[in-house]
N, C-alpha and C positions, 0 to 999 in steps of 0.2 A: 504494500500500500504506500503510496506515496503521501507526504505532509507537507502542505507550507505553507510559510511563516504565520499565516494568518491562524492556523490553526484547521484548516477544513482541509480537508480529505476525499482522496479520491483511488477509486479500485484502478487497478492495472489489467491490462489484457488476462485472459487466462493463458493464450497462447504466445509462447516466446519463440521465434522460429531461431532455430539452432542446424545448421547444415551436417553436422559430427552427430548429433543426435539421431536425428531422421534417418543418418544410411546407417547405422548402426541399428537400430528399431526395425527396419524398413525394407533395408537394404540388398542387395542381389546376394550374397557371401552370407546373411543371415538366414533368406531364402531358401540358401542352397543344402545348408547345415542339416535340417528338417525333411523325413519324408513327404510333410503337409506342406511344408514351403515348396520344395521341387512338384507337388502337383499345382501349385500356383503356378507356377513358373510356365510350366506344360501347358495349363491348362492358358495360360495366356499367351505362349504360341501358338499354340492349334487357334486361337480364335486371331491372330495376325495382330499383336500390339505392336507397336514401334517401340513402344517402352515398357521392358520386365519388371523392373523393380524400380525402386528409387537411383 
């Protein structure tokens, strides 16, 4: 939460984008770890993404 000076208050995003978070979360090498992750992966070949993972 951020303060200032006057005293009032205000909430922050909930979401902080972070680039080392997301591929690590997300990411193709986390994907591939998992037999659940490599049928993402499949399955989003067979259907022609451009983009696997993060």
């Amino acid at each position: 939460m951020l303060v200032f000076a006057s005293g009032d208050q205000i909430m922050k995003r909930t979401y902080q984008a972070s680039k080392v978070r997301r591929a690590r979360t997300h990411g193709f090498l986390v994907r591939m770890k998992t037999r659940g992750g490599r049928a993402v992966i499949n399955a989003r070949r067979a259907k022609g993404r451009k983009r696997l993972a993060v």
